[in-house]
LUMDO-200066 format. One record per residue (C-alpha): residue in three letters; x, y, z. Coordinates in steps of 0.001 Angstrom, whole numbers. Layout:
REM residues N
r | xx | yy | zz
ALA | X | Y | Z
...
***
This chain:
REM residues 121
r | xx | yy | zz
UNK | -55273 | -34501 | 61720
UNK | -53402 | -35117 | 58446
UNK | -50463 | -36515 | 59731
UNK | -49942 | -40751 | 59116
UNK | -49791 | -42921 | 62037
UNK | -45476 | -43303 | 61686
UNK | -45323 | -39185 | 62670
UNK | -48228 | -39715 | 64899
UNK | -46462 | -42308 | 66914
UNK | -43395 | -40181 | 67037
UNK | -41504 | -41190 | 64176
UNK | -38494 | -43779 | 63628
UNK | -37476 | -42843 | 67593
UNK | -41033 | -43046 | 68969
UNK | -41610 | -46416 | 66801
UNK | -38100 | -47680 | 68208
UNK | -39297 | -47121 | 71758
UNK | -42802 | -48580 | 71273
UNK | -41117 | -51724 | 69474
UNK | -38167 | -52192 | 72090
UNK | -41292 | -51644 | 75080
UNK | -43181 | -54786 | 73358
UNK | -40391 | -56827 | 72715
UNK | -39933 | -56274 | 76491
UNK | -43598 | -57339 | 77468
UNK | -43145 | -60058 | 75043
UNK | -40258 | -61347 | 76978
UNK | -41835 | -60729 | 80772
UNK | -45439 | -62157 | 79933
UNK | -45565 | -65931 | 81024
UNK | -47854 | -66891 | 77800
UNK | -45510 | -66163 | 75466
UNK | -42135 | -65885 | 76861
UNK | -40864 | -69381 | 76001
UNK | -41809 | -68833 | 72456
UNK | -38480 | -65930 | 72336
UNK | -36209 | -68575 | 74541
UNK | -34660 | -70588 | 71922
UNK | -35045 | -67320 | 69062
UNK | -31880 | -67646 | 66653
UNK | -31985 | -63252 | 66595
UNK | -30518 | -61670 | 69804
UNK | -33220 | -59262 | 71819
UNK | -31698 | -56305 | 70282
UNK | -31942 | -58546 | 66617
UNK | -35553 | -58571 | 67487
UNK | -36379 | -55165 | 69014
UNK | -34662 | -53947 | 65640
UNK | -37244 | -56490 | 63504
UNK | -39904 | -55007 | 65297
UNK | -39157 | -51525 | 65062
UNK | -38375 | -51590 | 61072
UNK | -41593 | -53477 | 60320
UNK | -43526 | -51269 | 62551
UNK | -41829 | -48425 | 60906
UNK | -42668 | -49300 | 57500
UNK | -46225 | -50606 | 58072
UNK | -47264 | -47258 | 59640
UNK | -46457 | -45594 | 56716
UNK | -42637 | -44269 | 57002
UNK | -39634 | -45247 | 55161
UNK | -39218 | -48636 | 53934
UNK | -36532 | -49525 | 56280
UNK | -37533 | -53117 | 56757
UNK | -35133 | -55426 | 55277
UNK | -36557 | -59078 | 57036
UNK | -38976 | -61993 | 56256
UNK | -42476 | -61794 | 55412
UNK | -45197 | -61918 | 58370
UNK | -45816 | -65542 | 56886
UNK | -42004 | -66695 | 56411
UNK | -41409 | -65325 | 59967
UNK | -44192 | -67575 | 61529
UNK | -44567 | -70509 | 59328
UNK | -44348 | -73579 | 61255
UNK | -44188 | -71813 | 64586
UNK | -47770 | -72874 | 65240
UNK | -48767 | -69979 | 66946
UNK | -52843 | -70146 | 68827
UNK | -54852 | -67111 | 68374
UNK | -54709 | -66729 | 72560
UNK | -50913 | -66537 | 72057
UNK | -51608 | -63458 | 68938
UNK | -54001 | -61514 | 71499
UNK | -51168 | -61454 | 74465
UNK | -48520 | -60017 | 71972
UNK | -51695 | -57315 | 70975
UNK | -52180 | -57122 | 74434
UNK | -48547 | -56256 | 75092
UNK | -48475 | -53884 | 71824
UNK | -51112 | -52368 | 73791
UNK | -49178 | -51930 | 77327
UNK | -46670 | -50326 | 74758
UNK | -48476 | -48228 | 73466
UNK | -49564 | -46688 | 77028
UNK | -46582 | -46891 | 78770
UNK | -45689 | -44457 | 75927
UNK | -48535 | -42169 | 76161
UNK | -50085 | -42995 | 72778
UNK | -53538 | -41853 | 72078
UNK | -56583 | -44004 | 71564
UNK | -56816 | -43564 | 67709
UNK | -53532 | -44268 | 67053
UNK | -53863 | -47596 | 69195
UNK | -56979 | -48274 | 67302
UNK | -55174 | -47669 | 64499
UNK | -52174 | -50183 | 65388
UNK | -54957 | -53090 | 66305
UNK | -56097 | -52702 | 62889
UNK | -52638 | -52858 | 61119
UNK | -52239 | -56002 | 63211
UNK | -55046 | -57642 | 63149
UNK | -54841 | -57689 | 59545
UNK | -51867 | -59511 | 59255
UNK | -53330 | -62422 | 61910
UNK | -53862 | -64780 | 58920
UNK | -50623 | -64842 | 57916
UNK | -49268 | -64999 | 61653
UNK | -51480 | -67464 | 63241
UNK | -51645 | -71511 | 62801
UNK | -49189 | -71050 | 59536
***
């Protein structure tokens, strides 16, 4: 399997789903919820964020045109339990779009990685 995780995923349109699906969870799941309430970007401002910087950091075009992961979050304070519900959510995502379990292994990595620049910054 040759293919990078952006066509695995299903490309800008499967990424756009994924990323509008988690911005969804994000804004149902009681842990986390409050943290969108008072957001200055509109859900489908967000759900756009999401999908460009997902797009770009599973390898297809560089679309992205916001923040940083550290600009984004610094001085937002977020806990590490608060990082593992929005992986969790990723995660419902992920399945509720069929996704297989190397390209969700995959995603965990990509953002796991980026937790020290998310978390307590």
């Amino acid at each position: 399997m040759s293919e990078i995780l952006y066509e695995r995923l299903g490309g800008t349109e499967g990424i756009t789903k994924i990323a509008s699906d988690a911005v969804d969870f994000h804004l149902a799941n009681p842990r986390i919820a409050t943290r969108f309430q008072n957001a200055k970007a509109s859900v489908e401002e967000m759900k756009h964020g999401a999908a460009t910087f997902f797009i770009v950091g599973t390898g297809g075009p560089s679309v992205y045109k916001g923040k940083d992961m550290m600009g984004t979050h610094r001085g937002m304070n977020i806990s590490n339990t608060e990082f593992v519900e929005v992986l969790s959510d990723v995660l419902e995502a992920l399945d509720k779009n069929n996704i297989g379990q190397r390209e969700k292994e995959e995603v965990l990595y990509v953002l796991f990685s980026m937790k020290d620049e998310i978390v307590s910054v």
